[in-house]
C-alpha positions as a Markdown table, in Angstrom:
| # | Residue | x | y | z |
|---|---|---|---|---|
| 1 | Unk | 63.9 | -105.5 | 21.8 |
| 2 | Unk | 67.1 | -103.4 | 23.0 |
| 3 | Unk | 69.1 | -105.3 | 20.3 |
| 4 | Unk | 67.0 | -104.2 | 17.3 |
| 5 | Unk | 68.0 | -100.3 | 18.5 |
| 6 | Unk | 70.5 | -100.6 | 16.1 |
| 7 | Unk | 68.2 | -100.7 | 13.5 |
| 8 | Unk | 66.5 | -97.9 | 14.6 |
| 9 | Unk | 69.5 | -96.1 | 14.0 |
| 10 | Unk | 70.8 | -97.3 | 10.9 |
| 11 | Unk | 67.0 | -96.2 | 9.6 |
| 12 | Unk | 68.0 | -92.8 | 10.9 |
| 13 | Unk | 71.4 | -93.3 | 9.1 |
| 14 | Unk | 69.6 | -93.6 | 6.1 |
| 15 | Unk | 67.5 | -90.6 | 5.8 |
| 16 | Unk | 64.2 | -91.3 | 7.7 |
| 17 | Unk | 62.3 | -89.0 | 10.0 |
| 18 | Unk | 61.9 | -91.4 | 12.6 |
| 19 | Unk | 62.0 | -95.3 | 13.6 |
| 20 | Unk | 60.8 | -97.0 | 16.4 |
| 21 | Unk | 60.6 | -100.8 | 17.3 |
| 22 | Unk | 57.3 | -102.1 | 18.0 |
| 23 | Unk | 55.2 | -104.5 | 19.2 |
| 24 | Unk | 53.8 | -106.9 | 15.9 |
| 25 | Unk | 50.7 | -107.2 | 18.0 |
| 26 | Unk | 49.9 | -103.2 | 17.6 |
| 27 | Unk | 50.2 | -104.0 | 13.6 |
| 28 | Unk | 46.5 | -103.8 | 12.6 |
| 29 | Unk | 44.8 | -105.5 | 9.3 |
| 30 | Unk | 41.0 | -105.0 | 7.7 |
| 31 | Unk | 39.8 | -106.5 | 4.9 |
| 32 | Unk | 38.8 | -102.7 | 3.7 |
| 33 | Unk | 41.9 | -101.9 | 3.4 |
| 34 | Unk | 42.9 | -104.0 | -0.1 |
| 35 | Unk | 39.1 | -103.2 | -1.4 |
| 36 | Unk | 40.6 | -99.4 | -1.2 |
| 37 | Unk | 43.7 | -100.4 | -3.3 |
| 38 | Unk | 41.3 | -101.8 | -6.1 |
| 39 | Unk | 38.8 | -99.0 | -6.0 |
| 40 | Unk | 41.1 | -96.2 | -5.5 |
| 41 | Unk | 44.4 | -96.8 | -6.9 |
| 42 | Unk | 45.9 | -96.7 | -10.4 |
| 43 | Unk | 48.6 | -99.0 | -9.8 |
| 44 | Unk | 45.8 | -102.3 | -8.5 |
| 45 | Unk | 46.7 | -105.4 | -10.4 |
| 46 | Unk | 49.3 | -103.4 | -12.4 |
| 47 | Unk | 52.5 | -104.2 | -10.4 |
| 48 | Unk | 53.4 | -108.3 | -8.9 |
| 49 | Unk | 53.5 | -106.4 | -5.1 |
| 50 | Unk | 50.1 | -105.2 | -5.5 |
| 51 | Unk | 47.0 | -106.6 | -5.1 |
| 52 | Unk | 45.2 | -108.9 | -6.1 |
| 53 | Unk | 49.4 | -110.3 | -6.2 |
| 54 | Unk | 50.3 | -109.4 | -2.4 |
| 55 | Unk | 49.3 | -111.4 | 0.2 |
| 56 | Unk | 45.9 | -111.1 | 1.5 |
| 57 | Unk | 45.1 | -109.6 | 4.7 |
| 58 | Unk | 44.1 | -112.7 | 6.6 |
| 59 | Unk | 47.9 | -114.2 | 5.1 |
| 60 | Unk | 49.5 | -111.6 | 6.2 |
| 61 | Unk | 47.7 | -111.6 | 9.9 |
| 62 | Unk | 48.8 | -115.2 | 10.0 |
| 63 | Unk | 52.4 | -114.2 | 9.0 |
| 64 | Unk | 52.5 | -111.0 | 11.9 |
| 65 | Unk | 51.0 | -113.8 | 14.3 |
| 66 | Unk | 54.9 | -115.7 | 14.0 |
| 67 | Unk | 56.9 | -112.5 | 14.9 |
| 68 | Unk | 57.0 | -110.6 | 18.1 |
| 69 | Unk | 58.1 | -107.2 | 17.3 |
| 70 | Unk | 58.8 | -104.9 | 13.8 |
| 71 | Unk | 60.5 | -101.9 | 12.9 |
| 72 | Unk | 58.3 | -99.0 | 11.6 |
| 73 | Unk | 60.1 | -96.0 | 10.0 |
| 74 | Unk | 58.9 | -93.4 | 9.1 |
| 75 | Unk | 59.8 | -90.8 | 6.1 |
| 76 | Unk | 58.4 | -88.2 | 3.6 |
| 77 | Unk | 57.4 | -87.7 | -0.1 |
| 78 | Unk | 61.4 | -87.4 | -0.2 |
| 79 | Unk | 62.7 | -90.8 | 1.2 |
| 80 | Unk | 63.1 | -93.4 | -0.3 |
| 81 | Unk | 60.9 | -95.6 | 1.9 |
| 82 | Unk | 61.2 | -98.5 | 0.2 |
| 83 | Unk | 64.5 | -98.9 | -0.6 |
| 84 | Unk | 65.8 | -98.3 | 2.9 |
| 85 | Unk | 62.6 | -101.0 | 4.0 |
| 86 | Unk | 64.9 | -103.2 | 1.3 |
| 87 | Unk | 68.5 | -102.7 | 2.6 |
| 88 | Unk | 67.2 | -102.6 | 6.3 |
| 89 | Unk | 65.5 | -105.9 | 6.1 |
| 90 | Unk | 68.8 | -107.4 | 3.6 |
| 91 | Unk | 70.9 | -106.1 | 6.9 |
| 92 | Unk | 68.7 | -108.0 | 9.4 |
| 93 | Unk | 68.7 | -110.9 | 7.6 |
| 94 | Unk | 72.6 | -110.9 | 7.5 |
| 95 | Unk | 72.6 | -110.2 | 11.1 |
| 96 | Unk | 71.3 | -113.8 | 11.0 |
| 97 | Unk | 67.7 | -112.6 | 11.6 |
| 98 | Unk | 66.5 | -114.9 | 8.5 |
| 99 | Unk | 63.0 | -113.9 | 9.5 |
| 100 | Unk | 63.2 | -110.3 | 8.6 |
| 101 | Unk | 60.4 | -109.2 | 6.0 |
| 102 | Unk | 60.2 | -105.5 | 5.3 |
| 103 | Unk | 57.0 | -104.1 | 3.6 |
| 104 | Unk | 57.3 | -100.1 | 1.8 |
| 105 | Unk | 55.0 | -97.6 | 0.8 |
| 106 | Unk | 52.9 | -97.4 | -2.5 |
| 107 | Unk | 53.8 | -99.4 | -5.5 |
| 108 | Unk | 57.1 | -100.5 | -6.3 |
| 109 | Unk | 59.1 | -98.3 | -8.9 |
| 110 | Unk | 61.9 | -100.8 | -9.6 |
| 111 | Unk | 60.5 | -101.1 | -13.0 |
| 112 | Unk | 59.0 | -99.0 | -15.4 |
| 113 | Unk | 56.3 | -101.4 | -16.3 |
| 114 | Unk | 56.1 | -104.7 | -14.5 |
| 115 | Unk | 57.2 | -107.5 | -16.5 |
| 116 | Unk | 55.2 | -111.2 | -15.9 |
| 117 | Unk | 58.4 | -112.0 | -13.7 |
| 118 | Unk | 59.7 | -110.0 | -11.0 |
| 119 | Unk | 63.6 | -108.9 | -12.3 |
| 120 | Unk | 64.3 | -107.7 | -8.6 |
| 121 | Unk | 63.0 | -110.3 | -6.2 |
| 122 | Unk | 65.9 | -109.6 | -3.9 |
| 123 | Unk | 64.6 | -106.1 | -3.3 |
| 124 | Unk | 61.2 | -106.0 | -4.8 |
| 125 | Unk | 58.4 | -105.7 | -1.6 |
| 126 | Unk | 54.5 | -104.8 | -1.2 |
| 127 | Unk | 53.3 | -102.0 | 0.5 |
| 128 | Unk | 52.1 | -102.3 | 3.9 |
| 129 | Unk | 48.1 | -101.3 | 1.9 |
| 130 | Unk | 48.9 | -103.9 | -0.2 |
| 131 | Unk | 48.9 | -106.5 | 2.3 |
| 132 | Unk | 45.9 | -104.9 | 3.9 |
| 133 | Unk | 47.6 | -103.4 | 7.4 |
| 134 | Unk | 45.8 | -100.3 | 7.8 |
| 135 | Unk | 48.8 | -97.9 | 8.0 |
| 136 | Unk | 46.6 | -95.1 | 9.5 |
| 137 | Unk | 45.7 | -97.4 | 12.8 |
| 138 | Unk | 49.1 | -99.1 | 12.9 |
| 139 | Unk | 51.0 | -96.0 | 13.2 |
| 140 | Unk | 48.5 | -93.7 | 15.1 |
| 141 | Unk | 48.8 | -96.3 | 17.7 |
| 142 | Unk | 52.6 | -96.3 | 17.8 |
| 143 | Unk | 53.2 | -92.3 | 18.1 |
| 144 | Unk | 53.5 | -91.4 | 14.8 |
| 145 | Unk | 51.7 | -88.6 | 13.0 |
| 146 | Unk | 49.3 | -89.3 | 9.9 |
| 147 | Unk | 46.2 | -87.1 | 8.2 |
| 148 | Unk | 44.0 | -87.7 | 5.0 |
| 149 | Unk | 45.8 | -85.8 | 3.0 |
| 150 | Unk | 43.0 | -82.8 | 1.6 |
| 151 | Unk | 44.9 | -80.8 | -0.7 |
| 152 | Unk | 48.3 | -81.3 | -2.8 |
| 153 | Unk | 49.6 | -78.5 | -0.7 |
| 154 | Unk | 49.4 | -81.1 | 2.5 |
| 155 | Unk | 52.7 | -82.5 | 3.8 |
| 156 | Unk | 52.8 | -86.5 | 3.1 |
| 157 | Unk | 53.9 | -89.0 | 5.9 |
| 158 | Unk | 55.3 | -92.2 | 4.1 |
| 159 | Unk | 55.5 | -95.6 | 6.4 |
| 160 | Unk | 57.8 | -98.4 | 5.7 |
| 161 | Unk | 58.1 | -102.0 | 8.6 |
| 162 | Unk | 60.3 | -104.4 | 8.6 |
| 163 | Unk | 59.4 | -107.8 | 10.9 |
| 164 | Unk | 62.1 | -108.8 | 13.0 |
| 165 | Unk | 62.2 | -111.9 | 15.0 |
């Protein structure tokens, strides 16, 4: 775990509020958490790393099940938490972690509208929702803050994770 600080830091390099390495066994899935993304999000079946496109949350249990530990960052409505999730995982992966898989927040913004092909495969990643890891669980259990947000007034807490093995 101590070698994947420097991650940690380089996310803090890059403009997020906080990082920490943690255990891919305190990552938490539900099957309720993709139904919420078709009833209760605009962008469901409109982007190729949302669902019903992104893996399913019994895939992507099976895919946490092969790594041991992940990197959860952790920004506002003014990071870029996808991108860094994109150059943080390219980085790993060059590191010759080859395993590295990086998931952002929200719907991907690469392209105005999504075309049948991806243009951006290289950098193009679902959301941890999309994959149906329920963010609020996940994080709450690894120190970081989160609340329904009640008003537009509320400050937003944006959560990126990068698998590292």
């Amino acid at each position: 775990m101590s070698n994947f600080q420097q991650y940690v830091r380089r996310a803090l390099d890059l403009g997020v509020r906080g990082a920490k390495v943690i255990q891919s066994q305190s990552i938490v899935t539900a099957e309720w958490v993709r139904i919420k993304c078709q009833f209760g999000c605009g962008g469901y079946g409109q982007a190729l790393t949302c669902p019903p496109f992104s893996p399913t949350p019994e895939l992507t249990r099976k895919m946490i099940s092969f790594y041991t530990y992940a990197l959860l960052i952790h920004g506002d409505e003014y990071t870029a938490i996808s991108s860094i999730v994109s150059t943080l995982e390219r980085e790993a992966f060059l590191d010759d972690l080859y395993r590295a898989f990086g998931m952002g927040s929200g719907p991907c913004t690469l392209c105005e509208k999504c075309p049948k092909q991806c243009r951006y495969p290289e950098r193009a990643r679902p959301s941890m929702e999309a994959c149906g890891i329920d963010v609020f669980s996940t994080v709450r259990a690894n120190g970081f803050p989160i609340e329904v947000l009640k008003t537009t007034g509320c400050e937003a807490n944006y959560y990126g994770l990068i698998l590292l093995e």
